[in-house]
FIVEXZA-707119 format. One record per residue (C-alpha): x, y, z. Coordinates in pm, whole numbers, padded with zeros to 5 digits, always signed. Last residue first. Example, Ala and Ser with C-alpha at 12.3 -4.5 7.8 and 13.67 -1.06 7.14 Angstrom:
2
+01367-00106+00714+01230-00450+00780
This chain:
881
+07788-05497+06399+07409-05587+06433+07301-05936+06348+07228-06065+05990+07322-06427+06114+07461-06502+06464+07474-06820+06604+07471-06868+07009+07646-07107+07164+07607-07141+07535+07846-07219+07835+07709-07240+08153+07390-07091+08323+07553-07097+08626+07339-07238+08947+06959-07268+08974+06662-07254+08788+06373-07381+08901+06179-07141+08724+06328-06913+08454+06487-06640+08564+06876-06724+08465+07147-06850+08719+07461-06631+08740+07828-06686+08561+07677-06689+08219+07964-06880+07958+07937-06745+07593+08094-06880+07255+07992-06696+06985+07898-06778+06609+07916-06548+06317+07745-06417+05965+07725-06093+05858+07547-05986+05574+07442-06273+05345+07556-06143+04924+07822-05877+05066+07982-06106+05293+08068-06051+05644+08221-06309+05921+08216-06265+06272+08406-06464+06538+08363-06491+06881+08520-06546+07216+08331-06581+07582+08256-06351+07888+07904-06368+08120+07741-06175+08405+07411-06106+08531+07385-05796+08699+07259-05684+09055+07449-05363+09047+07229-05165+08886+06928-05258+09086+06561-05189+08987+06345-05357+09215+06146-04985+09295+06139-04944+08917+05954-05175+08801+05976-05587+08673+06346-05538+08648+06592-05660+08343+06972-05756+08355+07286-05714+08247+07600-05762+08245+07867-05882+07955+08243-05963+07850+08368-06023+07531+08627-06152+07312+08646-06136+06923+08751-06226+06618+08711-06043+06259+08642-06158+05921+08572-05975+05601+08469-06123+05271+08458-06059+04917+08558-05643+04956+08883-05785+05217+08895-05698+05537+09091-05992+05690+09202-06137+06024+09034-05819+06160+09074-05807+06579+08788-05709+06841+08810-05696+07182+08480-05624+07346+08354-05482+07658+07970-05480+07721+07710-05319+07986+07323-05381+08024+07063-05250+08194+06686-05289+08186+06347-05168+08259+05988-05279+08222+06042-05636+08198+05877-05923+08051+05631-06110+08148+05703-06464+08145+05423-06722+08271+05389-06951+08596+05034-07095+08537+04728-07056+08714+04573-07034+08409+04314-06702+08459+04552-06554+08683+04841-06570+08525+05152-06635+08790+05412-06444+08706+05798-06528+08517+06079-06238+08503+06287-06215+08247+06686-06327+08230+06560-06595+07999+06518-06351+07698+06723-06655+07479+06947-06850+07636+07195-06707+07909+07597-06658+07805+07536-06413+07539+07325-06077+07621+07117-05970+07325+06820-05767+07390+06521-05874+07281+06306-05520+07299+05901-05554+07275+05665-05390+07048+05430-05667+07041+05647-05796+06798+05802-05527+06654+06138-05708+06565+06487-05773+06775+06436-06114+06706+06822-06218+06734+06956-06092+07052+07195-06363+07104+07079-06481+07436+06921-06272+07719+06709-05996+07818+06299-05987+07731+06216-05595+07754+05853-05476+07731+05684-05303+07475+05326-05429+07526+05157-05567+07861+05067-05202+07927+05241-05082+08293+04937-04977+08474+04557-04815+08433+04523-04695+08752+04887-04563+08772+04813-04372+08513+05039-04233+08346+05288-04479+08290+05673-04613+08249+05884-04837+08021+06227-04797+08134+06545-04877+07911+06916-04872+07953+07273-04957+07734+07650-04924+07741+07848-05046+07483+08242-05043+07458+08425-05178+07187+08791-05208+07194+08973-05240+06865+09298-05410+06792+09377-05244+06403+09671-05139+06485+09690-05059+06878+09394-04977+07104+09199-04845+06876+08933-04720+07038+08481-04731+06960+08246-04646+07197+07875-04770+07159+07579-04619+07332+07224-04719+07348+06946-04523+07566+06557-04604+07591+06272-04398+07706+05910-04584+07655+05587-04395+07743+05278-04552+07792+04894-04522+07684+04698-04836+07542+04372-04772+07381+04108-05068+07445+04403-05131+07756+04168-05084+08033+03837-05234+07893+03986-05502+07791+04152-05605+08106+03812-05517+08298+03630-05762+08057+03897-06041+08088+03846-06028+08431+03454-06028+08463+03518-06332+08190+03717-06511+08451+03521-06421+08722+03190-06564+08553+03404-06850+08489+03488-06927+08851+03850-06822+08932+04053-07110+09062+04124-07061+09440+04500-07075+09515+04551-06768+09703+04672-06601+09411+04369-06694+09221+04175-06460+09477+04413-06208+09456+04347-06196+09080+03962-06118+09147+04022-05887+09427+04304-05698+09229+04091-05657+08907+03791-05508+09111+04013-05230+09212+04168-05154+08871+03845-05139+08749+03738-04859+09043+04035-04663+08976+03995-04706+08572+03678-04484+08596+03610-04405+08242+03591-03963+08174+03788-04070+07819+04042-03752+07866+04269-03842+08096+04246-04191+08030+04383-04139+07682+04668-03978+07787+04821-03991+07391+05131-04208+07354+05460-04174+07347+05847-04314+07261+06148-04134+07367+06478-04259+07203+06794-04192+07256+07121-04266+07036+07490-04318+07041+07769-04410+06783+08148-04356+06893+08433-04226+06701+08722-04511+06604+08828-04832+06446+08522-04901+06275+08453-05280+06164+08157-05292+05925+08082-04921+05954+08378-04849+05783+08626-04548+05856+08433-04495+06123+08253-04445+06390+08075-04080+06406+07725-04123+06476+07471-03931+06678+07128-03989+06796+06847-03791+06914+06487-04004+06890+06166-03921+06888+05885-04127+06861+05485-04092+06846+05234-04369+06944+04902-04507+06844+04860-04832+07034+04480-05013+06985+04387-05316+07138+04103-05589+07029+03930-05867+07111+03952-06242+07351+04213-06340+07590+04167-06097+07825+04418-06162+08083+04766-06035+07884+05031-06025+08161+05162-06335+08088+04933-06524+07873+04563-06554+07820+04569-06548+07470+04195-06672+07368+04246-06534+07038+04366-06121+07073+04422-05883+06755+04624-05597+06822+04624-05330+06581+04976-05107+06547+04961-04730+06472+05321-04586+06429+05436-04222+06387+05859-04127+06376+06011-03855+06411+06417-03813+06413+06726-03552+06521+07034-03644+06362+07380-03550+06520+07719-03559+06354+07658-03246+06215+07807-03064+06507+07607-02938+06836+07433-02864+06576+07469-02888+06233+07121-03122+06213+07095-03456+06025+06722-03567+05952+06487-03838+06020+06139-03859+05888+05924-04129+05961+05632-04393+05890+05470-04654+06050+05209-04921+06054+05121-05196+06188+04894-05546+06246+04962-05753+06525+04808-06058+06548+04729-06300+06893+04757-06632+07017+04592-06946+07116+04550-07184+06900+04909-07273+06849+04991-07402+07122+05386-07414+07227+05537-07569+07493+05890-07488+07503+06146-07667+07691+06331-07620+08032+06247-07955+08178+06023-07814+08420+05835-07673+08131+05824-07296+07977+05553-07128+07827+05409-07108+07489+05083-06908+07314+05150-06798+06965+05251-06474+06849+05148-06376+06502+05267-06059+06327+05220-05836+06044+05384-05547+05936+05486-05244+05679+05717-04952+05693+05773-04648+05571+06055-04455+05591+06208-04084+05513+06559-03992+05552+06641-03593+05532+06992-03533+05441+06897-03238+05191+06820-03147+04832+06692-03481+04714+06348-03417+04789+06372-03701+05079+06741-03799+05108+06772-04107+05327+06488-04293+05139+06331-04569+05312+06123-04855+05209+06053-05141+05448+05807-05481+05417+05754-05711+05719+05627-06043+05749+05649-06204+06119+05569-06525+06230+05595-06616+06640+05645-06937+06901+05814-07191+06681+06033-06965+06538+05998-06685+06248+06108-06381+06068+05955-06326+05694+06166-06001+05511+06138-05768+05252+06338-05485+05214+06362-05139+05019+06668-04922+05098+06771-04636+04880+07105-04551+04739+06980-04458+04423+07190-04667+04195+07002-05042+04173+06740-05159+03989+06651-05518+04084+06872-05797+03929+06989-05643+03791+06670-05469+03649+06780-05143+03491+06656-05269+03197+06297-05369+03299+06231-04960+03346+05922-04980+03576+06105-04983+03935+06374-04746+03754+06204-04443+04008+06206-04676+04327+06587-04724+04261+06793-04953+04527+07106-04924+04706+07019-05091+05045+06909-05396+04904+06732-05645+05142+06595-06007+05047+06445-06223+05329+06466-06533+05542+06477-06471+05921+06553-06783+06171+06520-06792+06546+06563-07170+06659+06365-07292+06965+06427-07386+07343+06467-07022+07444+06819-07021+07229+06941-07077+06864+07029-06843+06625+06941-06716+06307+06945-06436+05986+06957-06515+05661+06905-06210+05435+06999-06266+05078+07162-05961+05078+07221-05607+04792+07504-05381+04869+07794-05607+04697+08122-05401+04744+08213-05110+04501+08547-05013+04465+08615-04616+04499+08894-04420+04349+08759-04028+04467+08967-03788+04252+09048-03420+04390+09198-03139+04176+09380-02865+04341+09391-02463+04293+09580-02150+04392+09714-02010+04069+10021-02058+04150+10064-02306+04398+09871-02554+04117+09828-02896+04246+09690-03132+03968+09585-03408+04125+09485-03470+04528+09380-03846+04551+09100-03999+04802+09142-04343+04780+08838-04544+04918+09014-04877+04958+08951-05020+05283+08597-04919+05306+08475-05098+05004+08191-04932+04881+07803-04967+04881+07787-04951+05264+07721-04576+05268+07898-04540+05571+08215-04573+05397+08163-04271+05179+08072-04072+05483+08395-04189+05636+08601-04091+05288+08394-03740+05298+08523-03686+05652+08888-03700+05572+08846-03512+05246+08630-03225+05493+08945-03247+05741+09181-03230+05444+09041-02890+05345+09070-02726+05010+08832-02376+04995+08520-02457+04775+08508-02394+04415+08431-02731+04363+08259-02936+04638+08439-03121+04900+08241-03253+05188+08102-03557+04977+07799-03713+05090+07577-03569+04797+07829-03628+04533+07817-04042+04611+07440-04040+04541+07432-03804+04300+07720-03991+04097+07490-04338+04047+07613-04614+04224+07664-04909+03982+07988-04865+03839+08103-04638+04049+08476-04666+03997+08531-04316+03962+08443-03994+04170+08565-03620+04067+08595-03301+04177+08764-03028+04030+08905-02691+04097+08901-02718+04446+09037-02387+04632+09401-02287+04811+09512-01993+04979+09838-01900+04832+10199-02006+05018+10195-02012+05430+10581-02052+05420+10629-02111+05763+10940-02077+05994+10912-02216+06361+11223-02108+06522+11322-02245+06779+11538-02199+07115+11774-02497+07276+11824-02482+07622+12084-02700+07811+12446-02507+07762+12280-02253+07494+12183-02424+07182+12088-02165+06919+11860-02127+06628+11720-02480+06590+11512-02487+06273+11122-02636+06298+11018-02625+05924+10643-02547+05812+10532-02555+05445+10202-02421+05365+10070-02534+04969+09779-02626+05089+09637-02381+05255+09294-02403+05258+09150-02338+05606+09211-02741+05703+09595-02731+05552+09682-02458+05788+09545-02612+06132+09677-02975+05932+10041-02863+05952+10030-02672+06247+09869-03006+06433+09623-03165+06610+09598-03530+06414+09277-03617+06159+09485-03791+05910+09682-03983+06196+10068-04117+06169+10145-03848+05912+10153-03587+06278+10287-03260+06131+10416-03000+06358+10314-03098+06663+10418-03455+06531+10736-03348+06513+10789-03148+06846+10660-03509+07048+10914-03673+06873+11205-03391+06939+11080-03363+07335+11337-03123+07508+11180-03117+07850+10965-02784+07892+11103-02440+08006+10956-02216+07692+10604-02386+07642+10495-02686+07391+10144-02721+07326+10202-02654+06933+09818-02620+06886+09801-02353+07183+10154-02174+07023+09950-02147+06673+09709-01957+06812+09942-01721+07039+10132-01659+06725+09873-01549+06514+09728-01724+06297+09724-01632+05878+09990-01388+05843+10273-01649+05989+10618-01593+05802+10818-01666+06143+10714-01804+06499+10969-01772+06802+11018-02084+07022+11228-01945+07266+11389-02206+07512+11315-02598+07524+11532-02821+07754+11828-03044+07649+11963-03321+07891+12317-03415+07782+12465-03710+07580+12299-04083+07579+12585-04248+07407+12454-04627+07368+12542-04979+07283+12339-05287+07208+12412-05593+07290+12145-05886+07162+12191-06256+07234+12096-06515+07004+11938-06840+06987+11771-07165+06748+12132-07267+06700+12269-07159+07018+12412-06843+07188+12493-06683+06873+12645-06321+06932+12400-06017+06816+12570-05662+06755+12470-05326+06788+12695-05029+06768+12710-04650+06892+12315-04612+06909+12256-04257+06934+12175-03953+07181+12244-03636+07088+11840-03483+07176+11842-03622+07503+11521-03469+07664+11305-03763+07772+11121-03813+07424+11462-03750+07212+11596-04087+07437+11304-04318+07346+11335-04173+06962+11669-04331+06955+11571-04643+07081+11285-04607+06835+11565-04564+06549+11687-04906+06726+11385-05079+06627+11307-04977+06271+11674-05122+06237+11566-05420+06445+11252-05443+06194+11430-05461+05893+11647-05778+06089+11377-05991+06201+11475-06166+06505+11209-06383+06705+11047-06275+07026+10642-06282+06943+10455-06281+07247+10155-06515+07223+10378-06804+07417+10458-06575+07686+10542-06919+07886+10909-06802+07967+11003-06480+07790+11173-06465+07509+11321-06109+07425+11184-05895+07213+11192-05697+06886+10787-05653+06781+10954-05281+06646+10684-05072+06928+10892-05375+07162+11199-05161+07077+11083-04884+07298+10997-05134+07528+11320-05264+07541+11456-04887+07599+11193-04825+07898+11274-05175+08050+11654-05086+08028+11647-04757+08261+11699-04403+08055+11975-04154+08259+12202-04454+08299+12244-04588+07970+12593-04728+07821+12514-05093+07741+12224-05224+07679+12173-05597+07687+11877-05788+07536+11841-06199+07570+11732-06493+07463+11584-06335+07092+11465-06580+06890+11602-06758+06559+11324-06905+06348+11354-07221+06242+11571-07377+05924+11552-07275+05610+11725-07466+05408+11635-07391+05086+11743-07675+04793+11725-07505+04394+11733-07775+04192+11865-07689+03804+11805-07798+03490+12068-07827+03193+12038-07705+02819+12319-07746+02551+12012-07865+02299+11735-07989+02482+11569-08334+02632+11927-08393+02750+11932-08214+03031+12225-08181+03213+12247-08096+03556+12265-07779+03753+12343-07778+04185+12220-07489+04373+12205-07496+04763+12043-07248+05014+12141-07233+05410+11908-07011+05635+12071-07047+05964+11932-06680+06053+11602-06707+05982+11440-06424+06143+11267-06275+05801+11568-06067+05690+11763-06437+05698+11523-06559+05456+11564-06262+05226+11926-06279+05273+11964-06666+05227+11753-06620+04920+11933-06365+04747+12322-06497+04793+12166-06796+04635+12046-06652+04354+12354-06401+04277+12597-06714+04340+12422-06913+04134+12348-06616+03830+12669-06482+03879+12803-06842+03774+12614-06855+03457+12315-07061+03347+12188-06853+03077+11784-06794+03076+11604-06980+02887+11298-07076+03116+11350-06837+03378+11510-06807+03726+11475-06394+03719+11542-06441+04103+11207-06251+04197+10985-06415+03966+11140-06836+04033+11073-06723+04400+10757-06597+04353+10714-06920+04154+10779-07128+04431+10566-06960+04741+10271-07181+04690+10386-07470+04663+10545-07458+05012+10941-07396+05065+11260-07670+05154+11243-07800+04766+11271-07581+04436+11266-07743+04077+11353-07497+03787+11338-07597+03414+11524-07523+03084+11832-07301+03165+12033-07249+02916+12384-07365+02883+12704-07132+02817+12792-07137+02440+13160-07253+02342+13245-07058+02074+13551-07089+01809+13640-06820+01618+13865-06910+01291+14027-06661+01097+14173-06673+00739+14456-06415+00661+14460-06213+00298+14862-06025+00211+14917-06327+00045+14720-06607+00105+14765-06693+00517+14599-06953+00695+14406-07095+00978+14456-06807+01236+14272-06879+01543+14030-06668+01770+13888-06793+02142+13594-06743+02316+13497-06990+02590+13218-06964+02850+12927-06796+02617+12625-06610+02665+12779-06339+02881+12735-06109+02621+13033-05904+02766+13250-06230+02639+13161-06169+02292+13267-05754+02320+13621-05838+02523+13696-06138+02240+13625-05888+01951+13809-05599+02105+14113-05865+02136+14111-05888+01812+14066-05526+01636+14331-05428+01869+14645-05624+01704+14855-05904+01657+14742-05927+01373+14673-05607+01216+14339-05604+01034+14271-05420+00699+13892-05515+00571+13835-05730+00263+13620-05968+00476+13404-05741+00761+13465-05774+01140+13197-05581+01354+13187-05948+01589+12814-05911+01611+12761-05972+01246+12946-06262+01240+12718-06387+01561+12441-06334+01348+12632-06471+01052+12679-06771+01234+12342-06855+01383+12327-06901+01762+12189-07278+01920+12494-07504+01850+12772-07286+01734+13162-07438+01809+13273-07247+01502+13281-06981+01334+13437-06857+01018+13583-06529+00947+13738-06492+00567+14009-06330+00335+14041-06047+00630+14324-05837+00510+14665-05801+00655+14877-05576+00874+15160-05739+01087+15233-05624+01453+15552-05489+01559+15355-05142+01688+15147-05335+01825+15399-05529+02086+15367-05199+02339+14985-05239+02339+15025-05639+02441+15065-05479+02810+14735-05290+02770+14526-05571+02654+14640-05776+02921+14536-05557+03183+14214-05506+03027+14171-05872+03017+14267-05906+03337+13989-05665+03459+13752-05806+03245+13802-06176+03406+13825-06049+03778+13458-05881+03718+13330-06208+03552+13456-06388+03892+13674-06635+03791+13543-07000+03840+13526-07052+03457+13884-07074+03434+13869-07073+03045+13874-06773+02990+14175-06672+03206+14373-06935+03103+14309-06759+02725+14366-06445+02825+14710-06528+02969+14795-06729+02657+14776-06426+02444+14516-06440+02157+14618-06513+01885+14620-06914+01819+14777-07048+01565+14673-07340+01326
């Protein structure tokens, strides 16, 4: 039997360690030389093709294949073979293809083609990388069941991984791939993958070679913005290992460095690292800084819709300046921030869309380059349509009322930006991934589609709200849904579990410790009428405060027959003005509260027996602009005031509280001295204190600010500032016993009590930076609250996630505060300080859930106490964001 092909081809097939590349390209070349023997060649026809060597591929498939048909003419030697062996071996499915003559009839040859099939892969096993990560690496490598071992595929693999791994700072990253036999299948063998990855290299050192108008530290921190630096000694939460995508992004900011200062030419001539050690390298980088450039004419072309003077006070760059090419593009579009001061945005805000603006250099003159700022302001743009999916339970009136962009109206990406905050402000979505997409962009007829992708996020919570402080735990169990439907109440389909769409709030909620029990009910609608943003609620509640007081070993003693009820009432209207912007919302509130007394002689309540009345107005300015999400906003601020009244009533009721107010002094100066009141003073007493607070009349200012800036990323500062004063008319009558301020703790309890304020300051247990007085009827040393208060907070905050199921954030803080009995002892500057960590978690079905760590520098109020309060641990459930 004789073989045809050429003896070169077939040493070249069967040296499997030829690239496939090298193995068509000597094929080719041996194709071409064996042209000029053709011509001697002998012409026959095929009697019959058989093939052998098959054990997986059926013959007449691969007969097929081949394009060779019996009874055709074939020349032997000839082109018709050696096409055959270049088309099988493209397939790559085989490692051997050879064709043999077996006989000659006549003018009829017999062929033989003989096949030896590569192996296919039947199983992958990877070692050197967690579980987790294997099959991404099986995905990305194509390392399939089936799939032909071949020696591109190795070296293709393995030439993959070490890159990736190197890309990622490991630059010793070794891989190995061996194959074996596997004799559970026909001509199939498994393979081990083995990753060496090694550690991380870092950075030692970074050299720069060829500045002297920009000093090192500026360019290293240029390529800090990359995370490239160098190891420094005990910086252990600086990050200084080598990552080779962001190098590149690095150097491009080494070029940016230069462009801020001026040098418009300069570039990076080569960078190179040299291995100082196995786990260390050295980087030398080399620069050509050029010549100082300065700005010149900056002329503005193709503007009808600003003048030039109006567009020169957005670009902020004057003739004379230091050539700034960064600061130059992001005056003319800044993609870094939706919201940014620029041309771009001034145009694209009053509906032109379609604007295009170029910065061209004109001429370079020795040092001064001029501009031209050409614009192509293209046709004033409107909003065709608007549209809002993945609502699945929000109905569309809810989300369309929010939204800024409204067809017809001129296109804006201010109003999109807004609408996206307002969106996330609702609660029901996921913050994160409100998408706002512009479709359908027509420049000629002027028009744009927008599409709102939301995701909605759970908007209904099991309520469970605690901590632990003042000697007791604070817990709150209740159900709140903030998207509910009052008008589905009766429709029992809707119910799911409660009907849900509207976007109004309807809670219910029991709050207690070992000292109080409240039940509250809440309805509010934030669009009353359903034409504007006018948010109307009503509330429900009941109290009961028991009697308790501190002991000299810092515990609560609580007795529960003596206390008093609160029974209330309120309702308000709240609305969102335009002015000073539409930020702001002005609000009105009315509350009558009934205050039950059962022999509660405590604190500054000395009639323990009967009744009080408070009927008070509130209004409060407030405005809001953090965002994107309200459960961790990045930016924009949220403040508000409040001024809370009542009626004079002791102008107007003709009683003589001057002379009461006289006979209560002798009679509590007597138990000062350390007489005990006789029981016809006592009940004299708690007749005068009755008497003056039947009605009670006050007025309550309070001020809370929060400031919200991103630092860098998603690293937030928060900054809160906060005062209150409770205040009188009468000076006859004095401070009410009712709406004071208890300081300290986690804050939890911030409920109308007896109208009081628990204000959160961690570090000190709970409202134990209040004063303590002597009550005259017990003689014992009781808290009173105060009437005014201050309190300041920094805190770091970071997102570890911020995903729909769950998101999680840590945090460090540092606090001061404190609360006054008036306002002749009230310091600023006398605070009580504390700092600690944090972490929050929230989750649609519990709200947010955390637990801080606080230490209080100072002592707290309570008696006896001296020295730091310590560290505490407060838990936070259902707490404010």
């Amino acid at each position: 039997m004789e073989r045809l092909a050429n003896n070169s081809i077939e040493r070249i097939i069967k040296s499997t360690s030829y690239n496939k590349l090298l193995l068509l390209l000597f094929l080719t070349t041996t194709v071409t030389f064996a042209q000029t023997s053709y011509e001697d060649g002998k012409k026959y026809i095929l009697g019959g093709l058989e093939v052998t060597g098959l054990q997986s591929y059926n013959e007449q498939t691969v007969k097929t294949y081949t394009g060779l048909r019996i009874g055709q003419p074939i020349t032997i030697p000839g082109e018709e073979i050696s096409a055959v062996i270049k088309k099988l071996w493209g397939l790559e499915l085989f490692s051997d293809v050879s064709m043999y003559q077996t006989r000659v009839e006549g003018d009829k040859i017999f062929l033989e083609l003989n096949i030896l099939e590569r192996p296919t892969l039947s199983k992958v096993t990877v070692y050197g990388v967690k579980k987790r990560k294997v099959d991404e690496i099986i995905d990305d490598t194509d390392l399939k069941k089936g799939k032909k071992i071949t020696e591109s595929l190795i070296a293709n693999t393995k030439g993959y991984l070490e890159n990736k791994y190197k890309k990622q700072g490991f630059l010793n990253a070794k891989v190995n791939i061996a194959t074996a036999k596997d004799t559970t299948g026909t001509n199939t063998e498994s393979m081990v993958v083995n990753v060496k990855k090694g550690d991380k290299v870092k950075i030692k050192s970074i050299v720069f070679e060829g500045n002297e108008k920009v000093k090192d530290k500026r360019l290293r921190k240029a390529l800090g913005k990359a995370k490239i630096r160098k190891k420094k000694l005990g910086a252990f939460w600086q990050r200084s290992k080598y990552m080779e995508d962001e190098f590149k992004e690095g150097l491009k900011n080494v070029v940016d460095a230069y462009a801020e200062k001026g040098y418009r030419d300069a570039r990076v001539l080569s960078d190179t690292f040299i291995k100082v050690d196995e786990n260390n390298i050295a980087l030398k980088i080399k620069v050509e800084e050029g010549n100082k450039y300065y700005f010149g004419n900056i002329d503005f072309v193709g503007n009808s819709v600003y003048t030039d003077r109006q567009l020169s006070q957005v670009l902020g760059i004057k003739k004379g300046d230091t050539y700034n090419g960064v600061l130059l593009k992001e005056r003319i579009a800044d993609n870094s921030k939706p919201d940014a001061v620029d041309i771009t945005n001034q145009y694209q805000n009053n509906g032109y869309l379609f604007s295009q603006i170029n910065p061209v250099e004109i001429s370079a003159v020795n040092d001064t380059i001029d501009f031209e700022i050409r614009i192509i302001e293209g046709k004033e743009t409107f909003l065709n349509h608007v549209t809002v999916v993945g609502n699945d339970k929000t109905n569309d009136h809810v989300i369309f009322r929010e939204l800024r962009t409204r067809p017809g109206q001129k296109y804006s990406k201010d109003n999109i930006v807004r609408s996206v905050r307002e969106l996330g402000q609702l609660g029901f979505f996921d913050a994160e991934q409100i998408v706002p997409d512009v479709e359908n962009p027509d420049p000629n007829a002027g028009t744009v589609d927008i599409k709102y992708s939301l995701v909605e996020s759970g908007s209904s919570q099991i309520e469970l709200q605690g901590g632990y402080g003042g000697g007791g735990f604070i817990g709150t169990l209740g159900l709140s849904f903030s998207n509910f439907s009052l008008q589905n109440i009766f429709n029992g389909e809707s119910y799911k579990p409660v009907p849900m769409g509207d976007g109004q709030t309807f809670a219910l909620r029991l709050q207690a410790s070992r000292t109080f029990r409240v039940y509250s009910l809440n309805f509010a609608e934030p669009w009353l009428g359903g034409r504007k943003p006018v948010r109307f609620n009503l509330s429900f509640s009941r109290t009961q405060q028991f009697s308790s007081q501190f002991t000299n070993q810092g515990q609560i003693d609580v007795d529960k027959d003596r206390g008093f009820s609160i029974t209330g009432v309120t309702a308000g209207l709240a609305k969102r003005v335009q002015w000073p912007d539409d930020f702001f919302t002005i609000s009105h509130s009315l509350g009558y509260q009934l205050y039950d007394f059962k022999n509660y002689n405590i604190g500054l309540f000395n009639f323990g027996n009967g009744t009080s009345n408070s009927l008070a107005y509130t209004f409060g300015l407030s405005r809001s602009s953090q965002g994107p999400s309200r459960i961790f906003p990045l930016t924009g601020s949220n403040f508000e005031i409040t001024a809370k009244f009542t009626p004079p009533y002791s102008l107007i009721s003709g009683k003589d509280f001057k002379s009461l107010k006289v006979r209560s002094d002798e009679i509590t100066a007597s138990a000062n001295d350390g007489t005990p009141l006789t029981t016809a003073e006592t009940n004299e007493l708690q007749e005068i204190e009755e008497e003056r607070f039947k009605w009670l009349e006050y007025y309550k200012i309070k001020f809370k600010g929060d400031w919200y800036t991103r630092l860098a990323g998603k690293l937030v500062l928060r900054t809160n500032a906060e005062f209150g004063f409770l205040g009188n008319y009468n000076n006859d009558i004095g401070d009410v016993p009712f709406e004071r301020f208890f300081v300290g703790g986690d804050g939890l309890g911030n409920f109308t009590l007896d109208g009081r304020d628990v204000v959160q300051l961690r570090g000190y247990e709970n409202s134990s930076l209040t004063s303590f007085s002597n009550n005259p009827i017990t003689g014992r040393q009781e808290q009173d609250g105060g009437t005014i208060y201050n309190k300041f907070s920094l805190e770091l905050r970071y997102p570890l996630t911020l995903k729909p199921s769950a998101s999680i954030y840590a945090l460090s803080f540092l606090e001061a505060g404190n609360s006054f009995d008036n306002f002749n002892e009230f310091n600023p500057f006398e605070l009580k300080r504390s700092a600690g960590v944090g972490l929050r978690i929230f989750m649609p079905a519990f709200g947010l859930l955390g637990i801080d760590f606080g230490y209080g520098f100072d002592s707290d109020a309570r008696p006896g106490s001296i020295g730091p309060s310590g560290w505490q641990t407060h838990f936070i459930i259902g707490q404010q964001f």
